[in-house]
mmCIF file as Biopython writes it, N, C-alpha, C and O atoms, coordinates in Angstrom:
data_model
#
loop_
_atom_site.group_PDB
_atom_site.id
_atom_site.type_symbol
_atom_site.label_atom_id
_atom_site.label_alt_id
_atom_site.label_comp_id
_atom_site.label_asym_id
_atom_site.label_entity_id
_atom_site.label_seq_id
_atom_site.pdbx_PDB_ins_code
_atom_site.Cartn_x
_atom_site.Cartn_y
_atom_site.Cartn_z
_atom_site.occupancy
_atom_site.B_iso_or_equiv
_atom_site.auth_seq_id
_atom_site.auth_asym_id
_atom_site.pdbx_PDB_model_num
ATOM 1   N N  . UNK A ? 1  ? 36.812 -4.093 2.967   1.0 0.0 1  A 1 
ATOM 2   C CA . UNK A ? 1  ? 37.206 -3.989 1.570   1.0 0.0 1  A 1 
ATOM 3   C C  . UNK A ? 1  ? 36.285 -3.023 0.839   1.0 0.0 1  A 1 
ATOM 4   O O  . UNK A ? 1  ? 35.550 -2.175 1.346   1.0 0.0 1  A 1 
ATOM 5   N N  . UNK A ? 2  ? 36.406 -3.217 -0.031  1.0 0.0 2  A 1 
ATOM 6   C CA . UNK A ? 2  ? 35.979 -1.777 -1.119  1.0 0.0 2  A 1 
ATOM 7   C C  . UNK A ? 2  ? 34.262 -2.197 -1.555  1.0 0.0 2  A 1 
ATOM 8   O O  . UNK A ? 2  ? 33.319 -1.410 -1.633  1.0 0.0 2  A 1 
ATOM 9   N N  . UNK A ? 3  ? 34.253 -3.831 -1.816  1.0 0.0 3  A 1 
ATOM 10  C CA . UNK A ? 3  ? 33.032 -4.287 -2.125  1.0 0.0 3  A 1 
ATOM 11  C C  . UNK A ? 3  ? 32.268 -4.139 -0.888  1.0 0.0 3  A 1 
ATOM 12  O O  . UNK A ? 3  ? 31.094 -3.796 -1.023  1.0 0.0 3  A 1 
ATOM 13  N N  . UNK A ? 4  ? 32.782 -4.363 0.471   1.0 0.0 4  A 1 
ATOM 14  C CA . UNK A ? 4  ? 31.714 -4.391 1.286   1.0 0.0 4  A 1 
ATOM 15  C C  . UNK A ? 4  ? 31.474 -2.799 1.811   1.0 0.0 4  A 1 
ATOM 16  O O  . UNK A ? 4  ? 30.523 -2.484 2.527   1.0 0.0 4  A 1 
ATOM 17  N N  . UNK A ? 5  ? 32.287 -2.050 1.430   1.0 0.0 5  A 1 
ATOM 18  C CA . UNK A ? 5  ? 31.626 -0.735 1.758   1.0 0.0 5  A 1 
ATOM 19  C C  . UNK A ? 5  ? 30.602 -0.280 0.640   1.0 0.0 5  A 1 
ATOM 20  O O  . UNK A ? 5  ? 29.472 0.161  0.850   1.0 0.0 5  A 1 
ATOM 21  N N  . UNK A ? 6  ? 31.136 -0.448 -0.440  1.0 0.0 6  A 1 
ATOM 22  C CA . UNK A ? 6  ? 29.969 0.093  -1.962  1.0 0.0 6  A 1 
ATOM 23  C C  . UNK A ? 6  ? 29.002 -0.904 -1.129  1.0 0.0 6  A 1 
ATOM 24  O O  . UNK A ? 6  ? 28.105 -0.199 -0.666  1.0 0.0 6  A 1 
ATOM 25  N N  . UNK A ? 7  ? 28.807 -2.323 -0.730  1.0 0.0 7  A 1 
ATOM 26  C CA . UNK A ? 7  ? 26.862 -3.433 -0.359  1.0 0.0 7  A 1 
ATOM 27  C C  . UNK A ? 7  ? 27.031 -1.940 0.786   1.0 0.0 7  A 1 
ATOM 28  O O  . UNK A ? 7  ? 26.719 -0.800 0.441   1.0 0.0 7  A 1 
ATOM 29  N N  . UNK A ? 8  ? 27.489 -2.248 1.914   1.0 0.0 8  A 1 
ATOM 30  C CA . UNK A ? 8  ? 27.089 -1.352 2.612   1.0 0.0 8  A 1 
ATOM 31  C C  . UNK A ? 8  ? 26.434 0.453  2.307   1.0 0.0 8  A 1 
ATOM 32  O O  . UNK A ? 8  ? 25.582 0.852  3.102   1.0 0.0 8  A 1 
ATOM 33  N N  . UNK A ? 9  ? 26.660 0.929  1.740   1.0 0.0 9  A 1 
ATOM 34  C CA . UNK A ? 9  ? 26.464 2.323  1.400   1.0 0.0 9  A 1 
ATOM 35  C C  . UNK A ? 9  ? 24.889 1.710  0.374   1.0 0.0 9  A 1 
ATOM 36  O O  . UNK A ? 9  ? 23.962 2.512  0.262   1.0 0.0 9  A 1 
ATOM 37  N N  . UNK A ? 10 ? 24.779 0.521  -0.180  1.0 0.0 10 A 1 
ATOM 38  C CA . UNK A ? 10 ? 23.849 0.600  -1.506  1.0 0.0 10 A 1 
ATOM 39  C C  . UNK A ? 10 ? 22.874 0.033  -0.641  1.0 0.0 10 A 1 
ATOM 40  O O  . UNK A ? 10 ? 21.776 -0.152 -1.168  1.0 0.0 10 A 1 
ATOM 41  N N  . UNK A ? 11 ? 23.029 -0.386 0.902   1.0 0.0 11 A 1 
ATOM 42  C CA . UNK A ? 11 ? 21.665 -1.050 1.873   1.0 0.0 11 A 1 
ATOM 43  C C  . UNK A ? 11 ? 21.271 0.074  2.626   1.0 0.0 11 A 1 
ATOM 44  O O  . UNK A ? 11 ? 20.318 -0.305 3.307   1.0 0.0 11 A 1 
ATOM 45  N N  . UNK A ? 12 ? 21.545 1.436  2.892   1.0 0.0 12 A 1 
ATOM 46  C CA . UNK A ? 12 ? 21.153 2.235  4.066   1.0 0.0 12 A 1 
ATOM 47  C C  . UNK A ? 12 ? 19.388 1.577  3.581   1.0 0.0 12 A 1 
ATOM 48  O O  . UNK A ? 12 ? 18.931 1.091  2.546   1.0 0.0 12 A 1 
ATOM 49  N N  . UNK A ? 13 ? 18.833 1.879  4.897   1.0 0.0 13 A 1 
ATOM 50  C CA . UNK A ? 13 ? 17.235 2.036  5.007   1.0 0.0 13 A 1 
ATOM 51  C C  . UNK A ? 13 ? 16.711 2.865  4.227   1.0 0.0 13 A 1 
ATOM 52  O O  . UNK A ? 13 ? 16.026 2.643  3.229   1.0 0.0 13 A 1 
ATOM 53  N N  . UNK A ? 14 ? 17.230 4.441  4.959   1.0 0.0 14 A 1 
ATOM 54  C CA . UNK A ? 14 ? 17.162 5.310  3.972   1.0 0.0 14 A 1 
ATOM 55  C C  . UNK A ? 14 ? 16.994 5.517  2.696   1.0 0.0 14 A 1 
ATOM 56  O O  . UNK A ? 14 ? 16.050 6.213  2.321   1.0 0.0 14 A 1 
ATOM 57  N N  . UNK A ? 15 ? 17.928 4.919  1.747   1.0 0.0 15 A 1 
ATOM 58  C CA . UNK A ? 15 ? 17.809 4.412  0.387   1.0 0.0 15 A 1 
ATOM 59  C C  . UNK A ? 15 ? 16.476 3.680  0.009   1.0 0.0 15 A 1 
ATOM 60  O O  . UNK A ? 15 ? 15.685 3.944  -0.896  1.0 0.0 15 A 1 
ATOM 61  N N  . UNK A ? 16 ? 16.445 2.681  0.959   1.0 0.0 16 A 1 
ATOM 62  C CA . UNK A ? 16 ? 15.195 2.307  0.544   1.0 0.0 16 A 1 
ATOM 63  C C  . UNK A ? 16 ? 14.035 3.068  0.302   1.0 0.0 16 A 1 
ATOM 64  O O  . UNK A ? 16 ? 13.532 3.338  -0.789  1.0 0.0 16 A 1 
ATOM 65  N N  . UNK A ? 17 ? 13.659 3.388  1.438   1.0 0.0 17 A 1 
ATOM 66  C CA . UNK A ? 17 ? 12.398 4.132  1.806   1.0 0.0 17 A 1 
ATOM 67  C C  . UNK A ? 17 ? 12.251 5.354  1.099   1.0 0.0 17 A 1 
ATOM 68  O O  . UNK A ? 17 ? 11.114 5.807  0.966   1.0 0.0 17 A 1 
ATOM 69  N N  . UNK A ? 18 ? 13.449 6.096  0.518   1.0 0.0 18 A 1 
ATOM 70  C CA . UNK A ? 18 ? 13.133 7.014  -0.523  1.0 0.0 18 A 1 
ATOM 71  C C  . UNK A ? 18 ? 12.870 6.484  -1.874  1.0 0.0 18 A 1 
ATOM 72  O O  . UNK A ? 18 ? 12.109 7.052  -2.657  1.0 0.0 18 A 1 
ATOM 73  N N  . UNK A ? 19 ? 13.545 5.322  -2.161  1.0 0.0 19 A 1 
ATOM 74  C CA . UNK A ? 19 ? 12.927 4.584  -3.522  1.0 0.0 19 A 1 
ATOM 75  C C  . UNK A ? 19 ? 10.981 4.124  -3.607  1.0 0.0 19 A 1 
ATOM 76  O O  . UNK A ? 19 ? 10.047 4.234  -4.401  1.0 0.0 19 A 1 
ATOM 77  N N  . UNK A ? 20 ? 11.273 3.541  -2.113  1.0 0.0 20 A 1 
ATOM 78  C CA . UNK A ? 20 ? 9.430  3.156  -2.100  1.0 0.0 20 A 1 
ATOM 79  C C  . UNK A ? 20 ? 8.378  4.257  -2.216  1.0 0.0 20 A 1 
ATOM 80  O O  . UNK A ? 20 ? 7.232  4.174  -2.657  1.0 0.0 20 A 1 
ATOM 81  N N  . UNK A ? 21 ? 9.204  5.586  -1.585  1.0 0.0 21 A 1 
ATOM 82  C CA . UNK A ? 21 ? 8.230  6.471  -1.556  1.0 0.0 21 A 1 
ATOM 83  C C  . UNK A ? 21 ? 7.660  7.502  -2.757  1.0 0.0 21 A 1 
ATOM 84  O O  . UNK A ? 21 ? 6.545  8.007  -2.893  1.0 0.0 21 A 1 
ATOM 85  N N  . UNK A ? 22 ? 9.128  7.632  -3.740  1.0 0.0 22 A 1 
ATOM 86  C CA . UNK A ? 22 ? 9.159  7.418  -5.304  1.0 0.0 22 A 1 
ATOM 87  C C  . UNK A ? 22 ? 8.094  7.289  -6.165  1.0 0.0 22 A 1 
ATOM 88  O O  . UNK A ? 22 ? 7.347  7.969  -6.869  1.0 0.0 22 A 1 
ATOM 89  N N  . UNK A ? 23 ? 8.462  5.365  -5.609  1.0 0.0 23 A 1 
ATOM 90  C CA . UNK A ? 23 ? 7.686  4.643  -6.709  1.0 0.0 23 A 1 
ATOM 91  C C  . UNK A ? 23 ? 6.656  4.982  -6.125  1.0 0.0 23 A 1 
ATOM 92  O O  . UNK A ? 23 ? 6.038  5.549  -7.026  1.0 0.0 23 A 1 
ATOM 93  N N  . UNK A ? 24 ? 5.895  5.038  -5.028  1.0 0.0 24 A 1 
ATOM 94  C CA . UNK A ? 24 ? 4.420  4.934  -4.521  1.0 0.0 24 A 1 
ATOM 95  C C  . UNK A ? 24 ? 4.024  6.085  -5.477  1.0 0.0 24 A 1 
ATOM 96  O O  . UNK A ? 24 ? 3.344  5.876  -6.481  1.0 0.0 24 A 1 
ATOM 97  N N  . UNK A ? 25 ? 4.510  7.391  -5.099  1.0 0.0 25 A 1 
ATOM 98  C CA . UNK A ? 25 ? 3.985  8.776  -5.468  1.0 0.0 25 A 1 
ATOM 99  C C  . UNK A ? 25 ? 3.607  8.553  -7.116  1.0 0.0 25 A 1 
ATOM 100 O O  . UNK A ? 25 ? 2.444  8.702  -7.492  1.0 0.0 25 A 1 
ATOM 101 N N  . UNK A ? 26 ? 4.880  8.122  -8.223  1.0 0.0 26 A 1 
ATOM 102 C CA . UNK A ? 26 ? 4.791  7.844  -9.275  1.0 0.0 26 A 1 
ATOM 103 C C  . UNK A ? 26 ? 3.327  7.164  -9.674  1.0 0.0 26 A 1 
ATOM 104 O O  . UNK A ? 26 ? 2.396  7.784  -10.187 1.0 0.0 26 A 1 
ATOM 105 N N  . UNK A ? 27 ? 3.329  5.710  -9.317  1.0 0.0 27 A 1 
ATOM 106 C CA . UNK A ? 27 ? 2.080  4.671  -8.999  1.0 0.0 27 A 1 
ATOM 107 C C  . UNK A ? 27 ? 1.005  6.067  -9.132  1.0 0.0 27 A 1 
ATOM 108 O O  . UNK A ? 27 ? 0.424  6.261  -10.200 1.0 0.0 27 A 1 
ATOM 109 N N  . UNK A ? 28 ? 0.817  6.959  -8.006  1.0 0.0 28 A 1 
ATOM 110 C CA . UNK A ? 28 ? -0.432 7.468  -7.893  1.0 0.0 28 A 1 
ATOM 111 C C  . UNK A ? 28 ? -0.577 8.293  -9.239  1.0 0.0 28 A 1 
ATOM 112 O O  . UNK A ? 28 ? -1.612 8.198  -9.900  1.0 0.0 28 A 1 
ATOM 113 N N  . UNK A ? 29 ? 0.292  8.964  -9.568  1.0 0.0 29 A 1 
ATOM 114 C CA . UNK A ? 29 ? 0.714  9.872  -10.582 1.0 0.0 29 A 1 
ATOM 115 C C  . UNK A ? 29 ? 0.179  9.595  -11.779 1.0 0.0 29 A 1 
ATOM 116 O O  . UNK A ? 29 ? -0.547 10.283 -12.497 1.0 0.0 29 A 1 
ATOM 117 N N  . UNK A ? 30 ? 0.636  8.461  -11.925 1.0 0.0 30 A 1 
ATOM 118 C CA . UNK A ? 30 ? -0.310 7.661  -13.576 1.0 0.0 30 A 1 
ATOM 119 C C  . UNK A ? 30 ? -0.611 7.108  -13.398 1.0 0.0 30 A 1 
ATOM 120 O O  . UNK A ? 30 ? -0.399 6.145  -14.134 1.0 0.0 30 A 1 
ATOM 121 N N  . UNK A ? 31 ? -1.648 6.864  -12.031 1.0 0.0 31 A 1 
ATOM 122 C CA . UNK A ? 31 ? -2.776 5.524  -12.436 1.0 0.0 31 A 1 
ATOM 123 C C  . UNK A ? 31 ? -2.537 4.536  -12.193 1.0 0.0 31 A 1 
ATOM 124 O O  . UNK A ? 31 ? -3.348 3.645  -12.444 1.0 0.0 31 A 1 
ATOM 125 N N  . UNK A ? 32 ? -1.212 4.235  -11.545 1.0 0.0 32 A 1 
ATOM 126 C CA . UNK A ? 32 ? -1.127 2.665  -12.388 1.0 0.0 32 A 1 
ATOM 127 C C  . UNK A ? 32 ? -1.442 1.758  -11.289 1.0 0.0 32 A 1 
ATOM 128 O O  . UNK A ? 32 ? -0.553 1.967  -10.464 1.0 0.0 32 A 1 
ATOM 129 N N  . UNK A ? 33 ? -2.215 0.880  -10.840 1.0 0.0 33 A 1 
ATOM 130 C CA . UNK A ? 33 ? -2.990 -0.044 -10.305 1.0 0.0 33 A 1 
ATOM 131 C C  . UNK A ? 33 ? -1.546 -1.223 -9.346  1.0 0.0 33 A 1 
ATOM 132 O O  . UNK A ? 33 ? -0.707 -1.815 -10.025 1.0 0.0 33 A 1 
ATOM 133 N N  . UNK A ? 34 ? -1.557 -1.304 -8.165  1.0 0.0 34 A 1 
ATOM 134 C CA . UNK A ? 34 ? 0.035  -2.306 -7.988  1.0 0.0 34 A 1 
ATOM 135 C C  . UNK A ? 34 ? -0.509 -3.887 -8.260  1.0 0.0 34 A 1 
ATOM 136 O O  . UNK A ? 34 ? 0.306  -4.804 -8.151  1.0 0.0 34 A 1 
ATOM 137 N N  . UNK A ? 35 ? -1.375 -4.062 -8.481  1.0 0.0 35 A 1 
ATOM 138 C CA . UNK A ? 35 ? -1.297 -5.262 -9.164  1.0 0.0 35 A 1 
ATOM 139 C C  . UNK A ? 35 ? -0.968 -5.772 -10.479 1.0 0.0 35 A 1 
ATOM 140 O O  . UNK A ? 35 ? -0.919 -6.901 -10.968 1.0 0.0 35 A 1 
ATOM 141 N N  . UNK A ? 36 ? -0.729 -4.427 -10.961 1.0 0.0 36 A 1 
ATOM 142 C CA . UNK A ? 36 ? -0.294 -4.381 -12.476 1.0 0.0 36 A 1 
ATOM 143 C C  . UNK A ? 36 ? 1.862  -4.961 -11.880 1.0 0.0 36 A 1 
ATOM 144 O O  . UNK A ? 36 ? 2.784  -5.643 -12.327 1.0 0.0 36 A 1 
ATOM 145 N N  . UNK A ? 37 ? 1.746  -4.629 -11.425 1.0 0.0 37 A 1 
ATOM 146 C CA . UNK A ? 37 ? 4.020  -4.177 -11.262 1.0 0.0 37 A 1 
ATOM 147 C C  . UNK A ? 37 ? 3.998  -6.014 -10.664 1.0 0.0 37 A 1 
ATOM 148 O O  . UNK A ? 37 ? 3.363  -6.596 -9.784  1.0 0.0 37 A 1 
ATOM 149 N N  . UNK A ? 38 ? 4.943  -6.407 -11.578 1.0 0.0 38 A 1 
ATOM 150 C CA . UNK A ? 38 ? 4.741  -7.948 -11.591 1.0 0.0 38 A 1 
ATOM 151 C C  . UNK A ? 38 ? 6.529  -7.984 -11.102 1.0 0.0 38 A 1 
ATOM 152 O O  . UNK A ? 38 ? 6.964  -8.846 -10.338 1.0 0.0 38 A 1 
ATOM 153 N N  . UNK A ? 39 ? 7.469  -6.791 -11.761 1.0 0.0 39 A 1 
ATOM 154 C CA . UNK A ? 39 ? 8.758  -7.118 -12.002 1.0 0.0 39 A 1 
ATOM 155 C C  . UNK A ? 39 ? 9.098  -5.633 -11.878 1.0 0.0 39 A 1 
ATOM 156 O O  . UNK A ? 39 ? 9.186  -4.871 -12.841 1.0 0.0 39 A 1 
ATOM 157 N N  . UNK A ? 40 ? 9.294  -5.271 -10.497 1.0 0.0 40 A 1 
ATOM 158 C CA . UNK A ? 40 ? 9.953  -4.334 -9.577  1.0 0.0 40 A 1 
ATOM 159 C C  . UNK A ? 40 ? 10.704 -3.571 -10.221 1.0 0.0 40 A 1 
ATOM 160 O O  . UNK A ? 40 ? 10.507 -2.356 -10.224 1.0 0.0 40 A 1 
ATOM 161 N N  . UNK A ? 41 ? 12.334 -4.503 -11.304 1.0 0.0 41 A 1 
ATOM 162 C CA . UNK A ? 41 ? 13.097 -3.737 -12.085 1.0 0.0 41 A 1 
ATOM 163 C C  . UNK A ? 41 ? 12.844 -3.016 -12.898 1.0 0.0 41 A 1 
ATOM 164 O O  . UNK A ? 41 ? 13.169 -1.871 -13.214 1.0 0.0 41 A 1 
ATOM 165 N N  . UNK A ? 42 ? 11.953 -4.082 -13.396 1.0 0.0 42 A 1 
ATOM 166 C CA . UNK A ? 42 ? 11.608 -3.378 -15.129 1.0 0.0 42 A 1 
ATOM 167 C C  . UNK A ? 42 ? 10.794 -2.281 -15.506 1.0 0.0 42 A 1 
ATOM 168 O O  . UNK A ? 42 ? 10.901 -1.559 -16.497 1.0 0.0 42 A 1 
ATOM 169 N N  . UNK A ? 43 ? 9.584  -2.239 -14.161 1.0 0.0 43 A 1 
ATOM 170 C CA . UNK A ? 43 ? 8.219  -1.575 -14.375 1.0 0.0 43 A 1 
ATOM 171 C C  . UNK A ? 43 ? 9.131  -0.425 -13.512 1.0 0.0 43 A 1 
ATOM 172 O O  . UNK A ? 43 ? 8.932  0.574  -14.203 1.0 0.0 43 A 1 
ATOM 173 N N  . UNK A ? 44 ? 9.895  -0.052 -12.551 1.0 0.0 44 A 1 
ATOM 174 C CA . UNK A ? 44 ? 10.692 1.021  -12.155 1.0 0.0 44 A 1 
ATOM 175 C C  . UNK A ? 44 ? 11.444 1.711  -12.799 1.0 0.0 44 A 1 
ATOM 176 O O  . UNK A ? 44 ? 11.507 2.914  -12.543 1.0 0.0 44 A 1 
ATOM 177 N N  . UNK A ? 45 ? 12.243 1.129  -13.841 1.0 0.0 45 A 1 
ATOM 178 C CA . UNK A ? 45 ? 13.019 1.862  -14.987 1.0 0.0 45 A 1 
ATOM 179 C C  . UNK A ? 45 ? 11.866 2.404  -15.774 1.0 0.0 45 A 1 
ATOM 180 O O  . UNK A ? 45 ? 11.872 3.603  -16.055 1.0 0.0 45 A 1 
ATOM 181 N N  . UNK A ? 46 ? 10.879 1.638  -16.154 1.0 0.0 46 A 1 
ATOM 182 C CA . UNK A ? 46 ? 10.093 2.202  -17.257 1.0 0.0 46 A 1 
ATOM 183 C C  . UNK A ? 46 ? 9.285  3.740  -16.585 1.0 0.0 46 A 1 
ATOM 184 O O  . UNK A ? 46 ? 9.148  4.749  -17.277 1.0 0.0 46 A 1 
ATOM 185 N N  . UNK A ? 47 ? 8.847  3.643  -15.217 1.0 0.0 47 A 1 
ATOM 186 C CA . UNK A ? 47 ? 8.268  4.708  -14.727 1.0 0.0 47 A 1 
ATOM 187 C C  . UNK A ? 47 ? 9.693  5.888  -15.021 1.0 0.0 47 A 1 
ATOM 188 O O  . UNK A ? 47 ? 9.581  6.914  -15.693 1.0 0.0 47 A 1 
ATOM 189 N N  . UNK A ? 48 ? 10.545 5.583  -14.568 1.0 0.0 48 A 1 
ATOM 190 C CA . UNK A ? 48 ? 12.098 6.843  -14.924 1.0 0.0 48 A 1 
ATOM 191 C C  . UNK A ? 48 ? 12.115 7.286  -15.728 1.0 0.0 48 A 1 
ATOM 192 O O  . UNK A ? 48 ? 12.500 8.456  -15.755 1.0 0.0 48 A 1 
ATOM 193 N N  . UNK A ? 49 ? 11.645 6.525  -17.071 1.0 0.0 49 A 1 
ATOM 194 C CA . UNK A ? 49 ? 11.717 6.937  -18.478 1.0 0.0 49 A 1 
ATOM 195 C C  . UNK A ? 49 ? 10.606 7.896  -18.672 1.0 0.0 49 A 1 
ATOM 196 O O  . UNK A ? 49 ? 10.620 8.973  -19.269 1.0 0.0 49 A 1 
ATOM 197 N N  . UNK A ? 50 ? 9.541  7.236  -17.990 1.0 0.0 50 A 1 
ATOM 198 C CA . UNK A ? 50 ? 8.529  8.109  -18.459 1.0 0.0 50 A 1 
ATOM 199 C C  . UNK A ? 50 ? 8.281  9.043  -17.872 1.0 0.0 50 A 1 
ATOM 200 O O  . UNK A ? 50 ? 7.584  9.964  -18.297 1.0 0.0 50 A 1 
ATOM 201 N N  . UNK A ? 51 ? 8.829  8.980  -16.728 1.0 0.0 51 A 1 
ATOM 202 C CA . UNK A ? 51 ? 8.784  11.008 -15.594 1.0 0.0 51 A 1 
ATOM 203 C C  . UNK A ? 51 ? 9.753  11.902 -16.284 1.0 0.0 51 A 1 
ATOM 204 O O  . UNK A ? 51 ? 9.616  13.124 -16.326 1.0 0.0 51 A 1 
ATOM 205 N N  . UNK A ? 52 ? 10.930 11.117 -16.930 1.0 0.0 52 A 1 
ATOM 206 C CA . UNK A ? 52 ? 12.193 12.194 -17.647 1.0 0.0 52 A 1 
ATOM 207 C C  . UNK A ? 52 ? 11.234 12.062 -19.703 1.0 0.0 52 A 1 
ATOM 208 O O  . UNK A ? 52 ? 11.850 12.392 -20.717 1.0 0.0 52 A 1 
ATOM 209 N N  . UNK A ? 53 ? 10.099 11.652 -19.715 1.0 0.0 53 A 1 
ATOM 210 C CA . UNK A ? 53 ? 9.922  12.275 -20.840 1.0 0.0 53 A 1 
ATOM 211 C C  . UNK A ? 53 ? 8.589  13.229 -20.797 1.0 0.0 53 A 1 
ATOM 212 O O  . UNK A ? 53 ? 8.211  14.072 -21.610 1.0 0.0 53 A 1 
ATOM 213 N N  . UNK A ? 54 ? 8.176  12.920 -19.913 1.0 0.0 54 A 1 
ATOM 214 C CA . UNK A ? 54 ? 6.942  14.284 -19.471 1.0 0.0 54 A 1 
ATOM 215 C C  . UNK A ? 54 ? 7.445  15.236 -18.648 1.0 0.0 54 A 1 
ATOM 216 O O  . UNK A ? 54 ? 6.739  16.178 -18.289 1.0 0.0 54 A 1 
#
Protein backbone atom coordinates (compact mmCIF):
# COMPACT_ATOMS: atom_id res chain seq x y z
CA UNK A 1 0.00 0.00 0.00
CA UNK A 2 0.90 3.57 -0.31
CA UNK A 3 1.50 3.97 3.63
CA UNK A 4 3.88 1.20 3.73
CA UNK A 5 5.94 2.38 0.91
CA UNK A 6 6.05 6.34 2.15
CA UNK A 7 7.37 4.05 6.35
CA UNK A 8 9.46 2.29 3.96
CA UNK A 9 11.23 5.06 1.84
CA UNK A 10 11.17 7.41 5.41
CA UNK A 11 13.44 4.17 7.22
CA UNK A 12 16.36 3.77 4.55
CA UNK A 13 19.65 3.66 6.88
CA UNK A 14 20.88 5.99 4.68
CA UNK A 15 18.45 8.62 5.79
CA UNK A 16 19.48 8.11 8.94
CA UNK A 17 23.04 8.36 8.99
CA UNK A 18 22.92 11.50 6.89
CA UNK A 19 20.63 13.13 9.54
CA UNK A 20 23.19 11.98 12.44
CA UNK A 21 25.96 13.17 10.54
CA UNK A 22 24.15 16.69 10.11
CA UNK A 23 23.32 17.03 13.44
CA UNK A 24 26.88 15.89 14.71
CA UNK A 25 28.70 18.47 12.29
CA UNK A 26 26.03 21.25 13.37
CA UNK A 27 26.66 20.19 17.37
CA UNK A 28 30.42 20.94 16.54
CA UNK A 29 29.60 24.11 14.63
CA UNK A 30 28.04 25.99 17.62
CA UNK A 31 29.35 24.57 20.49
CA UNK A 32 26.71 22.96 21.63
CA UNK A 33 27.67 20.34 24.34
CA UNK A 34 25.22 16.71 23.67
CA UNK A 35 24.29 16.74 26.99
CA UNK A 36 22.57 19.83 26.47
CA UNK A 37 19.89 17.97 23.40
CA UNK A 38 17.35 16.49 25.89
CA UNK A 39 14.51 16.39 22.89
CA UNK A 40 15.98 15.21 19.50
CA UNK A 41 12.83 17.03 17.70
CA UNK A 42 12.87 20.16 19.03
CA UNK A 43 16.65 20.97 19.57
CA UNK A 44 16.97 19.64 15.58
CA UNK A 45 14.42 22.01 14.17
CA UNK A 46 15.87 24.75 16.23
CA UNK A 47 19.56 23.98 14.87
CA UNK A 48 17.60 24.29 10.95
CA UNK A 49 16.45 27.53 11.93
CA UNK A 50 19.47 28.67 12.99
CA UNK A 51 21.89 27.35 9.98
CA UNK A 52 19.01 28.97 7.47
CA UNK A 53 19.45 32.28 9.53
CA UNK A 54 23.29 32.55 9.52
Amino acid sequence: TSIDSNYYKANLSNKYSLYFNFLGNKLKEYNIKHYYIYNIDKKGYLISIISKLT
